[in-house]
C-alpha positions as CSV (number, residue, x, y, z in Angstrom):
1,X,-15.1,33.9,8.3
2,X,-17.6,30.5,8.6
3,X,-16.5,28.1,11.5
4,X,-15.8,24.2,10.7
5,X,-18.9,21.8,10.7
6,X,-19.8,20.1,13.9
7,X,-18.7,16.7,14.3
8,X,-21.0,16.3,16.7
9,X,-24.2,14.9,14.9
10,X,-27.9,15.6,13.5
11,X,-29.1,12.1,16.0
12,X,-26.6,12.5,19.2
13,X,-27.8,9.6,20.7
14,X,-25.6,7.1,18.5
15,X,-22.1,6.6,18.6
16,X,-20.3,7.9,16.5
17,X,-16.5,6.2,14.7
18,X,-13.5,7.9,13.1
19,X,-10.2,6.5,11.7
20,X,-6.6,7.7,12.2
21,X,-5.2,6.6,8.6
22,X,-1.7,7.3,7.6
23,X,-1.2,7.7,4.0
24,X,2.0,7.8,4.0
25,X,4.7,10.1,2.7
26,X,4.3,13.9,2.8
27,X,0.8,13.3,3.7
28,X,1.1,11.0,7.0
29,X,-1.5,10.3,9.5
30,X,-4.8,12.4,9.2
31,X,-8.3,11.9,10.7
32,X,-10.2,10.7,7.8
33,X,-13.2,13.1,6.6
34,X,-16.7,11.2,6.4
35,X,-20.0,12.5,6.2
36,X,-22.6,11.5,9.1
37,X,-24.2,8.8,7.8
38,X,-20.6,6.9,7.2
39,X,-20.1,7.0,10.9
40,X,-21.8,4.4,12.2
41,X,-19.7,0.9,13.3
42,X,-22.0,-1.2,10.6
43,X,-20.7,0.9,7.5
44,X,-16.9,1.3,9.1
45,X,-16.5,-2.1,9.6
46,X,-18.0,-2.3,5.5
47,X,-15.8,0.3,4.5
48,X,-12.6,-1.6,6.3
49,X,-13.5,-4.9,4.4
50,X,-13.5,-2.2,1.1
51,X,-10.4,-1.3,1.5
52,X,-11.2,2.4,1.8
53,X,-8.7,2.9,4.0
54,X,-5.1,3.4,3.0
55,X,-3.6,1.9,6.6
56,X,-5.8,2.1,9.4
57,X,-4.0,3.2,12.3
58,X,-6.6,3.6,15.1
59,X,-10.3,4.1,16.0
60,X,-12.0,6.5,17.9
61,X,-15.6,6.6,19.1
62,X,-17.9,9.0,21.1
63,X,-21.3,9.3,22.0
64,X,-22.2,13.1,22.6
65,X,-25.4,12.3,24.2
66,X,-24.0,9.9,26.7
67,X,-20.8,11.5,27.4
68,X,-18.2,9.6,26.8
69,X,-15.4,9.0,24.0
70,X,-12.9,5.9,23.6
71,X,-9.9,4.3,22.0
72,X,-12.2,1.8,20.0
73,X,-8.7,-0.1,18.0
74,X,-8.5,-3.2,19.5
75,X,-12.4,-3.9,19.9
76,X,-12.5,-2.9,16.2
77,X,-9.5,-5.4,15.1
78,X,-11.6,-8.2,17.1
79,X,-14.6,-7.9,15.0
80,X,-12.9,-7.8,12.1
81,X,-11.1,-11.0,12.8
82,X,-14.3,-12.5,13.6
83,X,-15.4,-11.6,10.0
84,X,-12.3,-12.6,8.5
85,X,-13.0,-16.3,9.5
86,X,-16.5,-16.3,9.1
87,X,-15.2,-15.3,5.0
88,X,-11.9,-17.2,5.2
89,X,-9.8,-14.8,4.0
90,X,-8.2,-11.5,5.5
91,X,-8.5,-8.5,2.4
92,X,-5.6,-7.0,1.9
93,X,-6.0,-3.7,2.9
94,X,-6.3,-4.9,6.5
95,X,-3.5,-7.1,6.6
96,X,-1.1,-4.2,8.6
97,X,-4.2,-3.5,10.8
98,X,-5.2,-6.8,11.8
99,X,-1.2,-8.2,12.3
100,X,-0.5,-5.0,14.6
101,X,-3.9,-5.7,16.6
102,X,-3.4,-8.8,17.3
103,X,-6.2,-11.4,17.8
């Protein structure tokens, strides 16, 4: 029997972001899968914006290398409303997100 991949990854020294999503009925809340280089805060913030999520619940990150993980939600939901108005408009798929997170 083969283990499960690390999470932990190939560069240590960066931090490192996953998302609680809940897609709802018999599936619910699940940590969603990403490969490394999806990770980063640059391409989750993208990814947000995309709509790749179904309904973002919260945000974790960790650094391995440093030590330390955190409850990143509400640092997250800042910076997104910063981008928001800097586009002037909210996409939909964040709209649950961003009203629950407050400004």
């Amino acid at each position: 029997m083969t283990g499960s991949p690390s999470i932990v990854p190939v560069t240590p020294e960066r931090d490192t972001y996953f998302v609680l999503d809940d897609l709802g009925g018999r599936i619910g809340r699940l940590w969603r899968e990403a490969g490394e280089e999806d990770t980063d805060r640059a391409v989750l913030i993208r990814h947000l914006f995309e709509g790749q999520y179904a309904n973002p619940i919260r945000i974790v990150a960790f650094n391995t290398a440093q030590g330390w993980s955190r409850d990143v939600t509400e640092e997250i939901a800042r910076e997104l409303w910063k981008c928001c108005g800097d586009q002037g408009e909210v996409p939909r798929s964040l709209l649950a997100f961003l009203d629950h997170h407050g400004r």
